[in-house]
HTML snippet that shows the backbone in 3Dmol.js (N, CA, C, O; Angstrom):
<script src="https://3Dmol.org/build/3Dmol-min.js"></script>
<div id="view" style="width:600px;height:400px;position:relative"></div>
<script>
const pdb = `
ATOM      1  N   UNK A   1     110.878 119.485 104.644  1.00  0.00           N
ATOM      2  CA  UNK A   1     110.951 119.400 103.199  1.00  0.00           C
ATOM      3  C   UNK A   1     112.418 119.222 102.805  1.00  0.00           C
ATOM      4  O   UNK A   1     113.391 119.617 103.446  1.00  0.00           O
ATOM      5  N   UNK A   2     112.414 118.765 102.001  1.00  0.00           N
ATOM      6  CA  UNK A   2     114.125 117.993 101.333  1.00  0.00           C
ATOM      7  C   UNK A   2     114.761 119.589 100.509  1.00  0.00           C
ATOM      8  O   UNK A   2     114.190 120.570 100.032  1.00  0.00           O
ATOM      9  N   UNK A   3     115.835 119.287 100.627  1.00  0.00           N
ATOM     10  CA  UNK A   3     116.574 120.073 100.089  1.00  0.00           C
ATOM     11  C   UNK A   3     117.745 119.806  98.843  1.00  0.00           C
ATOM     12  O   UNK A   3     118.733 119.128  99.123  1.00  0.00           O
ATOM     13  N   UNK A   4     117.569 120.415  97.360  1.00  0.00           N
ATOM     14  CA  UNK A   4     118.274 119.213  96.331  1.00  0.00           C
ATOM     15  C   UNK A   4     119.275 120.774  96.293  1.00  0.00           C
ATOM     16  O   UNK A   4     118.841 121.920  96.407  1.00  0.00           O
ATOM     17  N   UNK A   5     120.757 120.316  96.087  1.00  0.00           N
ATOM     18  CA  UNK A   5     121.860 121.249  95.389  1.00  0.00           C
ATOM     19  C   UNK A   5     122.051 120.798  94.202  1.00  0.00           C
ATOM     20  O   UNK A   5     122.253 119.584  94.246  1.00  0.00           O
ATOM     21  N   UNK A   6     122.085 121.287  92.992  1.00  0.00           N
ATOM     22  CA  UNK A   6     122.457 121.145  92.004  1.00  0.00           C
ATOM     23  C   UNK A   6     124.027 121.926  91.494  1.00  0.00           C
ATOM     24  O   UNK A   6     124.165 123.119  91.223  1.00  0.00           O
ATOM     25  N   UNK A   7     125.113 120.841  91.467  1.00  0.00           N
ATOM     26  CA  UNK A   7     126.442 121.922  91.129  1.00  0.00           C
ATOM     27  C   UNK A   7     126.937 121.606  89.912  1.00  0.00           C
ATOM     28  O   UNK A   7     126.642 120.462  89.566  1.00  0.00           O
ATOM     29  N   UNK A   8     127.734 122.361  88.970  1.00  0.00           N
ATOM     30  CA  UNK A   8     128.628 122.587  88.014  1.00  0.00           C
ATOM     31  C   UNK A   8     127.326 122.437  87.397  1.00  0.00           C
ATOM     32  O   UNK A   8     126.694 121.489  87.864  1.00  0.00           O
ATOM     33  N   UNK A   9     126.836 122.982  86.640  1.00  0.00           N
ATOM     34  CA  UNK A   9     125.184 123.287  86.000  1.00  0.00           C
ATOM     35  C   UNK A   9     126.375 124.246  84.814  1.00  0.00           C
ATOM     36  O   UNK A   9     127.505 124.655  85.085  1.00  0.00           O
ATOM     37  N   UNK A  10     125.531 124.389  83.362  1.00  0.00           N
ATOM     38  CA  UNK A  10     126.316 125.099  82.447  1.00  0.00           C
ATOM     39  C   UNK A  10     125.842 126.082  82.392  1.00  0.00           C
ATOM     40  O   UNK A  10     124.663 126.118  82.743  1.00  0.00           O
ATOM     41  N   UNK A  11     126.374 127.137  82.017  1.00  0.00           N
ATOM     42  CA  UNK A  11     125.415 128.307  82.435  1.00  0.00           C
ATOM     43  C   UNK A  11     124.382 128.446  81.169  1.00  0.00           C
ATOM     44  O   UNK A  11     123.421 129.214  81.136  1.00  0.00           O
ATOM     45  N   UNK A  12     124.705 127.718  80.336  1.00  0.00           N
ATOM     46  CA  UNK A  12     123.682 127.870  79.354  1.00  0.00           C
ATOM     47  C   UNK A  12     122.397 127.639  79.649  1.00  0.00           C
ATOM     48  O   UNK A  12     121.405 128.266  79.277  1.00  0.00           O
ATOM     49  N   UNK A  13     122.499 126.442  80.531  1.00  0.00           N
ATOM     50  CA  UNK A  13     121.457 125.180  80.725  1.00  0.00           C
ATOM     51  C   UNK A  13     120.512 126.078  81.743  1.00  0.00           C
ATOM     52  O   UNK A  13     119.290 126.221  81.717  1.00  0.00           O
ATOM     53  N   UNK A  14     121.714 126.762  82.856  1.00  0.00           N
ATOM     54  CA  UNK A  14     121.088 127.709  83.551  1.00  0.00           C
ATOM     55  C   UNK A  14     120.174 128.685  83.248  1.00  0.00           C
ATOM     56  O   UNK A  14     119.207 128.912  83.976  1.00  0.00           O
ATOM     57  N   UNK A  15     120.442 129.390  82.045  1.00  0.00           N
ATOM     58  CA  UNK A  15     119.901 130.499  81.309  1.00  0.00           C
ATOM     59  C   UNK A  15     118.346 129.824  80.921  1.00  0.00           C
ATOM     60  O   UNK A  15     117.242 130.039  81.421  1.00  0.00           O
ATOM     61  N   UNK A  16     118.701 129.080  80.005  1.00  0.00           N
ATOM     62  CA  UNK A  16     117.812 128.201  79.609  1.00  0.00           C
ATOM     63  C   UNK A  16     116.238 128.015  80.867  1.00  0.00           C
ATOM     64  O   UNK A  16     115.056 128.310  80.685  1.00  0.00           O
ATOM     65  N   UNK A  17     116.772 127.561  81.782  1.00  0.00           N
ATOM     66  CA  UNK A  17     115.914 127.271  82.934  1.00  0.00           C
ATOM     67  C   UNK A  17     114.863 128.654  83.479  1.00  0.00           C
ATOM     68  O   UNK A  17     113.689 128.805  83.817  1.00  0.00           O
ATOM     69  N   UNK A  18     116.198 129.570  83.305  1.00  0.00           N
ATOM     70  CA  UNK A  18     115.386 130.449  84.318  1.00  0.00           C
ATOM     71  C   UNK A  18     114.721 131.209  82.772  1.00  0.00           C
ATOM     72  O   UNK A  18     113.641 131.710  83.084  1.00  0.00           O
ATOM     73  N   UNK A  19     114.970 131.416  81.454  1.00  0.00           N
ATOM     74  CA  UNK A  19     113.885 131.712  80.397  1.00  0.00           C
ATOM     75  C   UNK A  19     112.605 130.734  80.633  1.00  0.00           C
ATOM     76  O   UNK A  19     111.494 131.233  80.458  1.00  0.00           O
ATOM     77  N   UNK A  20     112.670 129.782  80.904  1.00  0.00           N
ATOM     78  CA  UNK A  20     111.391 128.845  80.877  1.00  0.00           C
ATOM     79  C   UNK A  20     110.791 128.953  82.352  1.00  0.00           C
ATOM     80  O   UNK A  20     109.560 128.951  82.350  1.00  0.00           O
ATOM     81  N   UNK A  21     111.292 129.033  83.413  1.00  0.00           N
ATOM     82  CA  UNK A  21     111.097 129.613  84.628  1.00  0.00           C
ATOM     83  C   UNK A  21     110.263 130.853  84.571  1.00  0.00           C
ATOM     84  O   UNK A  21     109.072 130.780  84.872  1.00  0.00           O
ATOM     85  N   UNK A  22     110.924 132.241  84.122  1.00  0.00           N
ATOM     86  CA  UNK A  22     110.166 133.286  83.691  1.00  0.00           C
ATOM     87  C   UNK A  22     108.750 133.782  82.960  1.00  0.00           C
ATOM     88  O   UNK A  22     108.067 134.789  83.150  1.00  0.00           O
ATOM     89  N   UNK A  23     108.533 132.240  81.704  1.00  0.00           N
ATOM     90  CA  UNK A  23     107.510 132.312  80.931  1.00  0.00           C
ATOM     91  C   UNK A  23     106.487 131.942  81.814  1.00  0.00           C
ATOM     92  O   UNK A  23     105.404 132.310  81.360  1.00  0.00           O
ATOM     93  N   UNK A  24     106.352 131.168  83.257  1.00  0.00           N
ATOM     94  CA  UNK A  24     105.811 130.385  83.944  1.00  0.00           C
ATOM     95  C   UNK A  24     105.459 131.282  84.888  1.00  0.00           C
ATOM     96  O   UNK A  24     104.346 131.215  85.409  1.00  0.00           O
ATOM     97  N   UNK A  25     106.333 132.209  85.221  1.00  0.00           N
ATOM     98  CA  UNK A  25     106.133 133.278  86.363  1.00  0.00           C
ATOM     99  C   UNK A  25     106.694 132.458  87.192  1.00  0.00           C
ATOM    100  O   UNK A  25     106.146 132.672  88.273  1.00  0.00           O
ATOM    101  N   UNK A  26     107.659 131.441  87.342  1.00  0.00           N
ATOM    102  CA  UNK A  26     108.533 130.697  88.694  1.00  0.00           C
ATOM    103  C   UNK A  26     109.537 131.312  88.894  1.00  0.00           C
ATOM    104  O   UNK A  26     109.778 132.436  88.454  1.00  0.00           O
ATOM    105  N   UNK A  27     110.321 130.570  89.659  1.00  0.00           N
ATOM    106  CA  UNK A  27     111.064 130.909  90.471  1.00  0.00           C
ATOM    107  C   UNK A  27     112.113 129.680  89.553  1.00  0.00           C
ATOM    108  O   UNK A  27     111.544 128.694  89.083  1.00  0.00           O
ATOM    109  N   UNK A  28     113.441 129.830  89.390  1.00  0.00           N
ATOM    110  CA  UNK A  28     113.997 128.655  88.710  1.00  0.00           C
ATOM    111  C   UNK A  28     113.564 127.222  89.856  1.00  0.00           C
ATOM    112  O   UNK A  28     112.975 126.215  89.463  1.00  0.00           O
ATOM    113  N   UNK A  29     113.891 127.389  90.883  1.00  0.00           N
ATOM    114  CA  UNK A  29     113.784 126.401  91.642  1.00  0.00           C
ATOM    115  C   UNK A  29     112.132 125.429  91.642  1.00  0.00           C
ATOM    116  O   UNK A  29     111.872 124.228  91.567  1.00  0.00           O
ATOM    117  N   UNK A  30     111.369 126.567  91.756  1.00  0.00           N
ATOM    118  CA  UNK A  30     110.035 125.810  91.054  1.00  0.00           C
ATOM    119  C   UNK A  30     110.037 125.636  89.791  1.00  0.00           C
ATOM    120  O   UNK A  30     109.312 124.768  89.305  1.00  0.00           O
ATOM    121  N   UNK A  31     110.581 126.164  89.260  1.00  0.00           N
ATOM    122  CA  UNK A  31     110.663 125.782  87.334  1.00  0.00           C
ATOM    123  C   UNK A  31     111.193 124.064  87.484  1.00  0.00           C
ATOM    124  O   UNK A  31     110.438 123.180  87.080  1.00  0.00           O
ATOM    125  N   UNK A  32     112.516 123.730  88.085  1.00  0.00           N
ATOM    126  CA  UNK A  32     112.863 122.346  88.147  1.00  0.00           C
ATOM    127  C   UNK A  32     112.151 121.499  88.811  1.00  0.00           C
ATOM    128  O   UNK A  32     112.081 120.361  88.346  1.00  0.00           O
ATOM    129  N   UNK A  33     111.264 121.880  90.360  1.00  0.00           N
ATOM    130  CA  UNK A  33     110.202 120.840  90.916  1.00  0.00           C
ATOM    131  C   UNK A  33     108.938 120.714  89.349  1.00  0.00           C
ATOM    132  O   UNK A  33     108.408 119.679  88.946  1.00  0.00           O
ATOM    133  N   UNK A  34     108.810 121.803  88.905  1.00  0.00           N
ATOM    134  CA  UNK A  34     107.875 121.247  87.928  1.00  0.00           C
ATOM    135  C   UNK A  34     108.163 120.111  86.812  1.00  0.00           C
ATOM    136  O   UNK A  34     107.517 119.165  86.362  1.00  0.00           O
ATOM    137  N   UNK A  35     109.413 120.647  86.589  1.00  0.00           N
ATOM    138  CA  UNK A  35     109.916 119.732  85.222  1.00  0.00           C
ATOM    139  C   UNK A  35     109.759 118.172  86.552  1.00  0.00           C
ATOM    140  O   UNK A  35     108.676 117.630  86.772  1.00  0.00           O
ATOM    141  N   UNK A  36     110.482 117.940  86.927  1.00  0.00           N
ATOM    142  CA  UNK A  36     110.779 116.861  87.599  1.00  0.00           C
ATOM    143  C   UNK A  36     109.087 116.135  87.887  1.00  0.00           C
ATOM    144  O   UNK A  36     108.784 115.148  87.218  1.00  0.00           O
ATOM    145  N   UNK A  37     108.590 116.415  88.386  1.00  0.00           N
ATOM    146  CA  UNK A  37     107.033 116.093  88.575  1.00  0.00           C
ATOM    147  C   UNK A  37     106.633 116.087  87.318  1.00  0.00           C
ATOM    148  O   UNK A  37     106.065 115.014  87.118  1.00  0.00           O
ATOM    149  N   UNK A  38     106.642 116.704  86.425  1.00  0.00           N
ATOM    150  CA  UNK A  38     106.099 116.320  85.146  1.00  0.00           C
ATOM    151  C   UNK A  38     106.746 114.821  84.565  1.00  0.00           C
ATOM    152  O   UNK A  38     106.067 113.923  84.067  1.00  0.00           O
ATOM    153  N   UNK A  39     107.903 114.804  84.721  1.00  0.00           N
ATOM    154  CA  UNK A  39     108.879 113.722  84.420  1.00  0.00           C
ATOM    155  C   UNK A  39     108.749 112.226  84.638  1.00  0.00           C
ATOM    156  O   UNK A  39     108.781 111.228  83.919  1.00  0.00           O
ATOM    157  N   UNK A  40     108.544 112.556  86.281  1.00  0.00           N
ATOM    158  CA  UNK A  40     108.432 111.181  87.058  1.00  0.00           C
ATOM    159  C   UNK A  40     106.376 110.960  87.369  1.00  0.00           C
ATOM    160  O   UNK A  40     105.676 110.458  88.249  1.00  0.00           O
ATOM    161  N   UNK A  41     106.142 111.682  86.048  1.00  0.00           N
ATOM    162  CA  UNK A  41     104.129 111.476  86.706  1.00  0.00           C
ATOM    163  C   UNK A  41     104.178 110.657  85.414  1.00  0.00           C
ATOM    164  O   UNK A  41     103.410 109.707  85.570  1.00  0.00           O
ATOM    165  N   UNK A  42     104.879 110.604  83.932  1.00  0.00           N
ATOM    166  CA  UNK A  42     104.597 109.856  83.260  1.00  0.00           C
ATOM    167  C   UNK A  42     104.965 108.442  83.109  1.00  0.00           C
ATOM    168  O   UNK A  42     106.166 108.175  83.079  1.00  0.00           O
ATOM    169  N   UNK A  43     104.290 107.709  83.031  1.00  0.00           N
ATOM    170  CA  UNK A  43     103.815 106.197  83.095  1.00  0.00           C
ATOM    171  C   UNK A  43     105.651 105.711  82.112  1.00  0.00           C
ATOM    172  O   UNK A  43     106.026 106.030  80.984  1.00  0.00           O
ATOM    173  N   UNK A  44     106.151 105.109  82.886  1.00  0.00           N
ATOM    174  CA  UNK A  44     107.528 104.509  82.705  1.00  0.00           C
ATOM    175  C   UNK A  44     107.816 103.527  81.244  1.00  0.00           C
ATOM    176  O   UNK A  44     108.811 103.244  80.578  1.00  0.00           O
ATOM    177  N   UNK A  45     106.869 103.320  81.207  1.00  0.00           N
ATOM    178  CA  UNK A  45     106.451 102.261  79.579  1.00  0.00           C
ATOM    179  C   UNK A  45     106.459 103.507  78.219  1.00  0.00           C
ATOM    180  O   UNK A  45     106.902 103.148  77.128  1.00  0.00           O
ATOM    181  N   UNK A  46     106.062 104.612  78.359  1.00  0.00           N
ATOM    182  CA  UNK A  46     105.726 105.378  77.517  1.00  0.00           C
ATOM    183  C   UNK A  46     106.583 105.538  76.646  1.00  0.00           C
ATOM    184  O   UNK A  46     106.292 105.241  75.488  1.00  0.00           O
ATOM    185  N   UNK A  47     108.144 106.158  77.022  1.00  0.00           N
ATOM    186  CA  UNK A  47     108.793 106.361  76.052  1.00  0.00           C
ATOM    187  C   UNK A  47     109.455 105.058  75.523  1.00  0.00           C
ATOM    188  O   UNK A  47     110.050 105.172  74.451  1.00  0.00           O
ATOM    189  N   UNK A  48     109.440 103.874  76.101  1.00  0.00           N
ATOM    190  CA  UNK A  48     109.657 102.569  75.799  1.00  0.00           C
ATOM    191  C   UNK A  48     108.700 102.538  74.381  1.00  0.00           C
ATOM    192  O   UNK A  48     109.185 102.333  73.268  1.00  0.00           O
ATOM    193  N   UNK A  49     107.212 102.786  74.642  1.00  0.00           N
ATOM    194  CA  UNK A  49     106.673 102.383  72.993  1.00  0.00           C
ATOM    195  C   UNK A  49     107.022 103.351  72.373  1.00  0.00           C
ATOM    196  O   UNK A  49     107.016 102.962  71.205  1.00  0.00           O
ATOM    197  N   UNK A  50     107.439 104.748  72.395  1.00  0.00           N
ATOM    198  CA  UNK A  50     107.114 105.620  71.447  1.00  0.00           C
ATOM    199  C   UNK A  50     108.573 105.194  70.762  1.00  0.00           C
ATOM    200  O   UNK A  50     108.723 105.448  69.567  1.00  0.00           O
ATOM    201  N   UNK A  51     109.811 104.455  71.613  1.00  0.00           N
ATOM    202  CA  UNK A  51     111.268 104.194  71.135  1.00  0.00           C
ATOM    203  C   UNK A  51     110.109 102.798  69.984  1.00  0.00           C
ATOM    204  O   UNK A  51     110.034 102.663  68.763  1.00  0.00           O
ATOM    205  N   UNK A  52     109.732 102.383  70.611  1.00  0.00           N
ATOM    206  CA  UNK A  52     109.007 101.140  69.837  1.00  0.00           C
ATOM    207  C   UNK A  52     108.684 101.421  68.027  1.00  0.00           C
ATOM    208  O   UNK A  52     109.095 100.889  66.996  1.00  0.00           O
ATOM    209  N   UNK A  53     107.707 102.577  68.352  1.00  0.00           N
ATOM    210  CA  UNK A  53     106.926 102.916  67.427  1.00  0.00           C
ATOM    211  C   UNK A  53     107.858 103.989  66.433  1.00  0.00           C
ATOM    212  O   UNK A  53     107.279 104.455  65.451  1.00  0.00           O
ATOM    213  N   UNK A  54     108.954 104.287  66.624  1.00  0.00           N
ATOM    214  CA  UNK A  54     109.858 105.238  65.742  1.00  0.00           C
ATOM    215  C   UNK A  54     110.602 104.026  65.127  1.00  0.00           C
ATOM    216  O   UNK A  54     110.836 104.086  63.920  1.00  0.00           O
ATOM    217  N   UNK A  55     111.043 102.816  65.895  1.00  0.00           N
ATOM    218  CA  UNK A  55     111.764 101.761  64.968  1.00  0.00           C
ATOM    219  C   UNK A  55     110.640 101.377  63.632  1.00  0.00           C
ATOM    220  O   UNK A  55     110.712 101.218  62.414  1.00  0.00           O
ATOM    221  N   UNK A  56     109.804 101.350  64.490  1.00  0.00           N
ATOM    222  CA  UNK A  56     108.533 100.697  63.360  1.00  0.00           C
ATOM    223  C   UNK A  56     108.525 101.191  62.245  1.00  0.00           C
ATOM    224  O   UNK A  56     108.580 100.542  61.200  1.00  0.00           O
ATOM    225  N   UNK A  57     108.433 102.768  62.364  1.00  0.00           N
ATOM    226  CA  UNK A  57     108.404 103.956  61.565  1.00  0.00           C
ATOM    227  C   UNK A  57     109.912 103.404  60.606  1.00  0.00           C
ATOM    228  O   UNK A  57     109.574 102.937  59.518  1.00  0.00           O
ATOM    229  N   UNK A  58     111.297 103.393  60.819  1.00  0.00           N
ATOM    230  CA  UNK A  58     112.100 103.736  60.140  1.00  0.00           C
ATOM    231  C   UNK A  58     112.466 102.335  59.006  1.00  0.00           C
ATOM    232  O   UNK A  58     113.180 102.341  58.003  1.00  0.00           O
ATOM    233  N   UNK A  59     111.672 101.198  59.623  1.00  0.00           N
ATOM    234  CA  UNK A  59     111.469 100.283  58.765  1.00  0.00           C
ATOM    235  C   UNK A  59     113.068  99.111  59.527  1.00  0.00           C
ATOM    236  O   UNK A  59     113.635  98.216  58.899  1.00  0.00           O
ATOM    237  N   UNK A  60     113.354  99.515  60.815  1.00  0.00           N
ATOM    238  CA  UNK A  60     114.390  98.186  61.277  1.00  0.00           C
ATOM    239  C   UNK A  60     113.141  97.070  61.762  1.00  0.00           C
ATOM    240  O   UNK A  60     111.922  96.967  61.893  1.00  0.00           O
ATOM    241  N   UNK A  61     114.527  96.284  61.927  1.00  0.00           N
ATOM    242  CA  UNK A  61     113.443  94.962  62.135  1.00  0.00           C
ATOM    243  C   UNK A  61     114.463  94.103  63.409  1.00  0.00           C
ATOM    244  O   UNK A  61     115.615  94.157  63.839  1.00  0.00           O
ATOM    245  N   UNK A  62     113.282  93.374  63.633  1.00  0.00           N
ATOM    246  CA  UNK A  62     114.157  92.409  64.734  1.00  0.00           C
ATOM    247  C   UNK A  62     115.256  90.944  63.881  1.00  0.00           C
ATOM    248  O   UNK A  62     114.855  90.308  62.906  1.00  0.00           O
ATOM    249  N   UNK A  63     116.387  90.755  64.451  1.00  0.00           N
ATOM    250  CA  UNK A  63     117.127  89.827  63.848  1.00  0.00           C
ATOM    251  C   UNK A  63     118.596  88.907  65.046  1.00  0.00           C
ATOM    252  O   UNK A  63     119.572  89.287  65.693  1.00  0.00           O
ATOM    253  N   UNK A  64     118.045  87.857  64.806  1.00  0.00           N
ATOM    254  CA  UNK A  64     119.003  87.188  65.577  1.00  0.00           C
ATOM    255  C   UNK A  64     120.371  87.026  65.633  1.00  0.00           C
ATOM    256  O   UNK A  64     121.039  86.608  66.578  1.00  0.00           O
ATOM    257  N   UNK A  65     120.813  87.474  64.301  1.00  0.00           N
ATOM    258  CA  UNK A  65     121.941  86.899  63.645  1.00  0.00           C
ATOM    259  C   UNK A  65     122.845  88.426  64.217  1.00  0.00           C
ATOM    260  O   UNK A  65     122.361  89.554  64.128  1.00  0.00           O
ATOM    261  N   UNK A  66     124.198  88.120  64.783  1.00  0.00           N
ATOM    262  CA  UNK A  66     125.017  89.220  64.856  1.00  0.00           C
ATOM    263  C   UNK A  66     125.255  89.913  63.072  1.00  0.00           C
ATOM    264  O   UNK A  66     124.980  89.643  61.903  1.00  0.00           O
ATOM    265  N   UNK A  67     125.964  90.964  63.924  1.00  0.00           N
ATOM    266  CA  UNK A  67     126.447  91.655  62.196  1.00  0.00           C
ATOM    267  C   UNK A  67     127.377  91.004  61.643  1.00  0.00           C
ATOM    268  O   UNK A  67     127.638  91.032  60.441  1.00  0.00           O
ATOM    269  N   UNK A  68     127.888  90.432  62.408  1.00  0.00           N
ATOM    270  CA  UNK A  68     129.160  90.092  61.910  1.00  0.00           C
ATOM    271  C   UNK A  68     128.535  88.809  60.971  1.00  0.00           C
ATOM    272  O   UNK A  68     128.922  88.645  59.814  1.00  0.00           O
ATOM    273  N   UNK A  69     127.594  87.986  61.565  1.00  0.00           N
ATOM    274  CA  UNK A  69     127.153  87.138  60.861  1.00  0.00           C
ATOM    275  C   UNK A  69     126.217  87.327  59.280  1.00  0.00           C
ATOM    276  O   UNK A  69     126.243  86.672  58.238  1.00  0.00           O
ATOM    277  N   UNK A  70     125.440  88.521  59.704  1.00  0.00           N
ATOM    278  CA  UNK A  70     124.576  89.006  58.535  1.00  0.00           C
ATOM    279  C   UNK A  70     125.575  89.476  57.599  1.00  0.00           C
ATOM    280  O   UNK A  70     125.237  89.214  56.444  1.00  0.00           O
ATOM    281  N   UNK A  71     127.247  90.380  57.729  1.00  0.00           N
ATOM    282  CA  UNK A  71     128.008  90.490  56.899  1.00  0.00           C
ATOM    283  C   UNK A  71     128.453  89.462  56.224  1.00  0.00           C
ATOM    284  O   UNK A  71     128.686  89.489  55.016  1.00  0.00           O
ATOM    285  N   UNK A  72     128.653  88.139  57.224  1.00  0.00           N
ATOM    286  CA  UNK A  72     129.515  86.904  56.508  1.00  0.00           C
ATOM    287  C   UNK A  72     128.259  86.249  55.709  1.00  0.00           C
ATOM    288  O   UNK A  72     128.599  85.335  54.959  1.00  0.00           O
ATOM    289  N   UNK A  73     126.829  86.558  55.733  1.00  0.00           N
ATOM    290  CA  UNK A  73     125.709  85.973  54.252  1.00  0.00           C
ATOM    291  C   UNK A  73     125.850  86.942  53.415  1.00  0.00           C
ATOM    292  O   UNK A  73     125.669  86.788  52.207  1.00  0.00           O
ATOM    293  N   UNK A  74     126.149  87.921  53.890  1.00  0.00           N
ATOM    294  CA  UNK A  74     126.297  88.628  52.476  1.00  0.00           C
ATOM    295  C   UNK A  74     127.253  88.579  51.660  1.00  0.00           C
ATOM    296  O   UNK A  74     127.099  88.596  50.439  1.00  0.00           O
ATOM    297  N   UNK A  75     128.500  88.503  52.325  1.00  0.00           N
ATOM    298  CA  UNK A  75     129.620  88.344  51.678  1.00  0.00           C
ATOM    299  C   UNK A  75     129.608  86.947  50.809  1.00  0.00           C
ATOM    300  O   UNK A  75     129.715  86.863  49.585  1.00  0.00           O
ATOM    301  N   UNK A  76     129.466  85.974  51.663  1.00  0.00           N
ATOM    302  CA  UNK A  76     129.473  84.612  50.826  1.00  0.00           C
ATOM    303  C   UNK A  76     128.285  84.509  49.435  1.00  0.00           C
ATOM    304  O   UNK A  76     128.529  83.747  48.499  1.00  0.00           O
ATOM    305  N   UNK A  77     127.076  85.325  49.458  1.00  0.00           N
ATOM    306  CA  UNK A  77     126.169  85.869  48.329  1.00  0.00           C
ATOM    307  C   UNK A  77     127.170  86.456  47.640  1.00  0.00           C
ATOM    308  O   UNK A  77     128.005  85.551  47.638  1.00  0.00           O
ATOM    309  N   UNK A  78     127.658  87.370  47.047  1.00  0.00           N
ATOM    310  CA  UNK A  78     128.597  87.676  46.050  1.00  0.00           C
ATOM    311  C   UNK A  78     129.103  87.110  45.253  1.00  0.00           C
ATOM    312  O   UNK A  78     129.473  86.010  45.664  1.00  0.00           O
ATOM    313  N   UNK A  79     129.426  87.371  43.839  1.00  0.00           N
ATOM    314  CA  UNK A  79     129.918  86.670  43.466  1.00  0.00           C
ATOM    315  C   UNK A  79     131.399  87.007  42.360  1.00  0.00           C
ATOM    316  O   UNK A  79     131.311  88.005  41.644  1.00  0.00           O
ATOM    317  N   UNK A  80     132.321  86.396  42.301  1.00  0.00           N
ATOM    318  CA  UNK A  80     133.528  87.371  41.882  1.00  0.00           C
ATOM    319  C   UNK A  80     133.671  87.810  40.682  1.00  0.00           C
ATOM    320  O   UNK A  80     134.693  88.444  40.418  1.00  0.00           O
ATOM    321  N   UNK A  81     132.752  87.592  39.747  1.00  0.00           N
ATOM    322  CA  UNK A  81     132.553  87.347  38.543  1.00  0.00           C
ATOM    323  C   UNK A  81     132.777  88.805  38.092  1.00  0.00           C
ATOM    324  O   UNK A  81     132.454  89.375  39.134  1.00  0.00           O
ATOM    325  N   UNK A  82     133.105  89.762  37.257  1.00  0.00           N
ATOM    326  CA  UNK A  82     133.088  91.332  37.253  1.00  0.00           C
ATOM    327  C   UNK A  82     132.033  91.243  35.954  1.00  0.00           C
ATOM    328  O   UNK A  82     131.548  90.221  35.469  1.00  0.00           O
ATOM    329  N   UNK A  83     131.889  92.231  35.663  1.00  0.00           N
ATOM    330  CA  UNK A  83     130.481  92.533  34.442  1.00  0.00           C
ATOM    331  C   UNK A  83     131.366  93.193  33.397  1.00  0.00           C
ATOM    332  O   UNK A  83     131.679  94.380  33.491  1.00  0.00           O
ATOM    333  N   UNK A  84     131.855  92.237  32.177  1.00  0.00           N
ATOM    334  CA  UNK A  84     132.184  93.098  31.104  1.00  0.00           C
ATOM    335  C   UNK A  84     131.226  94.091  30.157  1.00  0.00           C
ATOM    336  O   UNK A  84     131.292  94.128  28.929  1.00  0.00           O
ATOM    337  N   UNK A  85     130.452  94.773  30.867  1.00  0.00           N
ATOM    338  CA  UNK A  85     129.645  95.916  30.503  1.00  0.00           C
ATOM    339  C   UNK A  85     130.367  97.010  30.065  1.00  0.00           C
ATOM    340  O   UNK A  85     129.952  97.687  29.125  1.00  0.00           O
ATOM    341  N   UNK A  86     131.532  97.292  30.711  1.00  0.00           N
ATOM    342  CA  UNK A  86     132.457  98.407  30.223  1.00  0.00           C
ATOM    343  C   UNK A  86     132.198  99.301  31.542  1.00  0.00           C
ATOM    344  O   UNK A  86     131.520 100.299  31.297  1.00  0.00           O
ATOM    345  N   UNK A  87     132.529  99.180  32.672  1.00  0.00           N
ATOM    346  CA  UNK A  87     132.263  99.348  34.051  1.00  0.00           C
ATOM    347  C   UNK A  87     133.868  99.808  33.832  1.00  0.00           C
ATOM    348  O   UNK A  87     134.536 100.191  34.792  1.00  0.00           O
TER     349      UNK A  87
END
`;
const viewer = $3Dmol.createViewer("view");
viewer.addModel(pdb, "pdb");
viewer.setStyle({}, {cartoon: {color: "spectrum"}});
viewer.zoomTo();
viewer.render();
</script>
């Protein structure tokens, strides 16, 4: 059986592990074979759509044009005219 060292770990991260380790009744070291197997059992596409489906959600869109280019239509839209409204 393989043997993994894990070094300079924070001790927070540490703490962290072995609280979630504990709730489990593990051992930290089985606490991380679990995470890891949980990790690498889900289907590699997954968080690809769910990144998919949060763009969808926030309303971006796909666009060809660099920024720099979408800045230079906007800019040239403007117009210099000021609004004597009392602005």
């Amino acid at each position: 059986m393989a043997v993994l060292q894990v070094r300079s770990m924070d001790d927070e991260l540490y703490k962290a592990l072995g609280r979630r380790a504990a709730m489990d009744n593990r051992s930290i070291s089985q606490e991380v074979i679990s995470i890891i197997e949980k990790h690498l059992s889900e289907p590699a596409g997954k968080t690809a759509a769910a990144d998919d489906e949060a763009l969808k959600l926030s309303g971006s869109w796909d666009e060809d044009r660099s920024a720099g280019e979408i800045a230079e239509t906007i800019r040239s839209a403007r117009t210099t005219k000021r609004f004597k409204g009392g602005f």
